[in-house]
C-alpha positions as CSV (number, residue, x, y, z in Angstrom):
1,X,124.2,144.8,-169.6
2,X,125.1,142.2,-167.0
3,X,126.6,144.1,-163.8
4,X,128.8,141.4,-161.5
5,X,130.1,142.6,-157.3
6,X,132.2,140.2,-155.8
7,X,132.6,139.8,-152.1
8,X,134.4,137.2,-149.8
9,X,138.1,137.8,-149.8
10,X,139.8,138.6,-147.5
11,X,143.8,137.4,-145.2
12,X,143.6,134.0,-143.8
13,X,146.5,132.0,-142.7
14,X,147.5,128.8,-145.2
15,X,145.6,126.3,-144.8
16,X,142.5,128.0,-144.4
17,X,139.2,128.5,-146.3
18,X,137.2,131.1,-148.2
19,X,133.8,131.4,-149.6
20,X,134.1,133.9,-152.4
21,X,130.6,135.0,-153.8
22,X,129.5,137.5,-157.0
23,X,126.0,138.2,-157.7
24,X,124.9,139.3,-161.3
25,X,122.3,142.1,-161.9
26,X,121.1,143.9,-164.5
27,X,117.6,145.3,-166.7
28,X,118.1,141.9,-168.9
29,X,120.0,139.5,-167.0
30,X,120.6,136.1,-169.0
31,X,123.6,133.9,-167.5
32,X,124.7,131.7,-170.0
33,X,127.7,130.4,-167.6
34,X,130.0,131.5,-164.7
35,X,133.7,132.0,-164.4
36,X,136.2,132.4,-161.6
37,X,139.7,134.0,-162.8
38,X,142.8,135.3,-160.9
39,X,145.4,137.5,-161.3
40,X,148.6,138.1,-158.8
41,X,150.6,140.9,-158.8
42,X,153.1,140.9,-162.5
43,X,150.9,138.2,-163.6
44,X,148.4,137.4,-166.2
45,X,145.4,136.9,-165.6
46,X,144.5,133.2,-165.1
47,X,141.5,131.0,-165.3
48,X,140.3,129.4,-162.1
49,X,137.3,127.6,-162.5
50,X,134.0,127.7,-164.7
51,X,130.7,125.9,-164.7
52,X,128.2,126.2,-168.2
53,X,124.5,126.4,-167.8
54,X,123.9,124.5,-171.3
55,X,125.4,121.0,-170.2
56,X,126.3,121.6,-166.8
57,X,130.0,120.8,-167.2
58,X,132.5,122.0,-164.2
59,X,135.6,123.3,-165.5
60,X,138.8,123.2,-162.9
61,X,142.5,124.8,-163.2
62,X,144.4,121.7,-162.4
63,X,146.5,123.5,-159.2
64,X,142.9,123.8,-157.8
65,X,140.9,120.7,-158.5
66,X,139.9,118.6,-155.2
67,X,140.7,122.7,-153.2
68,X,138.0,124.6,-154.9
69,X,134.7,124.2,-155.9
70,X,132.0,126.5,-158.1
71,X,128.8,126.3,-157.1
72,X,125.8,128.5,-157.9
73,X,122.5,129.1,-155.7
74,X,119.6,127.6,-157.6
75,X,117.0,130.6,-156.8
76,X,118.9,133.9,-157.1
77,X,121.8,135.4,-159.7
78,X,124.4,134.7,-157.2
79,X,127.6,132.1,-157.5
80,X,130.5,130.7,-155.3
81,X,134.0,129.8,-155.3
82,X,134.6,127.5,-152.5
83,X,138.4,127.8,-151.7
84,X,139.7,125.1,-149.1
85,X,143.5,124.5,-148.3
86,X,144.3,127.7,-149.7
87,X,148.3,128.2,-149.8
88,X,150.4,131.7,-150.0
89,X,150.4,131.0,-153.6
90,X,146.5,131.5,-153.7
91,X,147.0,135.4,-153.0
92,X,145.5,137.3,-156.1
93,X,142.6,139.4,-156.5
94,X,140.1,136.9,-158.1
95,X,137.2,138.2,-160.5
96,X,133.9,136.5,-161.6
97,X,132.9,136.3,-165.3
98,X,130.0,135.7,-167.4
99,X,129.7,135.4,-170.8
100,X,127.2,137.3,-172.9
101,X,126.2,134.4,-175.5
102,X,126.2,130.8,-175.9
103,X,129.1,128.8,-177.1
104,X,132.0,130.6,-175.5
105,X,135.1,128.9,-174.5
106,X,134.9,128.7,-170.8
107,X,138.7,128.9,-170.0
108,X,139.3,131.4,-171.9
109,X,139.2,135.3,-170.7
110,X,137.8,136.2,-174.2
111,X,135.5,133.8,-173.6
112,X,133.4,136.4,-170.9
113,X,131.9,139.9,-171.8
114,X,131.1,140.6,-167.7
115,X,133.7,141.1,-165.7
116,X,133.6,142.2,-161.7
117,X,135.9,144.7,-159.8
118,X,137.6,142.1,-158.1
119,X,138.1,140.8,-154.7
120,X,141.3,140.5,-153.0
121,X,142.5,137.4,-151.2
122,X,145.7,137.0,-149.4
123,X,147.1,134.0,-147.6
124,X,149.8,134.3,-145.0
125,X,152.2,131.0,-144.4
């Protein structure tokens, strides 16, 4: 059982920047990949972004690519969604994701078996 926090979010005017992290624990932890999804009020939830362990692709929602970035810290169970030129469209609580096998389908939501609580961001215009 993978366990996943989130932290980072937080109100910051458009235009600004957030660092959104989640760190994985767990008796067997074995990340496989990483996912960032989103999910504002009467919506569904949406992917973000994804990076795979296996082949090292980066995977972008097109209304972020060039704004955000994924990046994971090489020695510890611990990702990032770098958020840059956010907009009052941004505002969602955004989870982090990890699958529980190979061969998922990183843009997909069915694709991850770990989900976090979630961490709210909200951007003010």
């Amino acid at each position: 059982q993978v366990q996943l926090v989130e932290s980072g979010g937080g109100l910051v005017q458009a235009g600004g920047s957030l660092r959104l992290s989640c760190v994985a624990s767990g008796r067997f932890v074995r990340i496989y990949g990483m996912g960032w999804f989103r999910q504002a009020p009467g919506k569904e939830r949406e992917f973000v972004a994804a990076k795979t362990w296996n082949d090292g692709n980066t995977y972008y929602a097109e209304f972020v690519k060039g704004l955000f970035t994924i990046s994971k810290d090489n020695g510890e169970n611990m990702w990032y969604l770098q958020m840059n030129s956010l907009k009052p469209e941004d505002t969602a609580v955004y989870y982090c994701a990890s699958p529980g096998r190979w061969g998922y389908q990183p843009l997909l939501r069915d694709g991850y078996d770990y989900w976090g609580q979630g961490t709210q961001v909200t951007v003010s215009s």
